[in-house]
Phi, psi and omega in degrees: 000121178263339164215154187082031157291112176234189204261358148290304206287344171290314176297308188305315153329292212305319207270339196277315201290322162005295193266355162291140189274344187255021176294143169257133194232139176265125174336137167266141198245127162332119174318351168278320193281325197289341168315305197286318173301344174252011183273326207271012193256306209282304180294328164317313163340299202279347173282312152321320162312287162346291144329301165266001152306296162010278176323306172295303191297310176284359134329278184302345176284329209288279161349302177249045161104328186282143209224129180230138164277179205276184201068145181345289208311329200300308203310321173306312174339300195302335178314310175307318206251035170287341189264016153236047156297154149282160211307332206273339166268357178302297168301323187279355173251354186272296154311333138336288198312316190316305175314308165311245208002269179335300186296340175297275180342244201322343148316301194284320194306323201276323206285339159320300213279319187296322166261346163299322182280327184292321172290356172264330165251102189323294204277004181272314190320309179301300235280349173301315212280355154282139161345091171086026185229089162283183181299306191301308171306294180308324197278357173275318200274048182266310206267012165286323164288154184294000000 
């Protein structure tokens, strides 16, 4: 239905596609796969995140001459030279770094939990051993799937 939807004319959908012999039903996924989708949700997040802290610190350096090339590794680079920030931008790039860290942490905290689950689970462990298929990877479509 493309117009006049509501949530009677949805149920009545719901119920009509139901009694068709050719509906197909999707598998209810376990409190385990569903965890790992969201530890593997949580961290894209934090990883995205990251990234624009990243962005930001090298922006505000940037303003005042100091210059990194891209990527972590450069952001860390920056680290060294905050103390030729002027006084009144210092705490505020020093706090980014604070941030940057703290996402490291959590980063590393969640992607820990992402391999307790690929040891716990025989099929993300096969779907590893293809060619370009890592740990992270195997362990979302193991829990994507039925």
């Amino acid at each position: 239905v493309k117009r006049g939807k509501t949530d009677a004319a949805d149920a009545a959908a719901i119920c009509e596609a139901v009694t068709r012999p050719s509906m197909r039903f999707v598998a209810i996924k376990s409190e385990a796969c569903s965890s790992v989708l969201v530890v593997h949700r949580t961290r894209d997040f934090l990883v995205r995140q990251r990234t624009q802290i990243g962005n930001a610190i090298r922006a505000h350096m940037t303003e005042f001459g100091i210059v990194a090339a891209k990527g972590a590794q450069n952001v860390d680079r920056l680290k060294e030279q905050l103390d030729r920030l002027p006084e009144a931008a210092q705490l505020p790039v020093s706090l980014l770094f604070d941030q940057l860290a703290e996402t490291d942490k959590r980063i590393d905290r969640l992607t820990d939990e992402i391999k307790e689950a690929f040891k716990q689970n025989e099929t993300s462990q096969r779907l590893a051993t293809i060619p370009g298929v890592g740990i992270l990877s195997a362990t979302i479509i193991a829990a994507t799937t039925p």
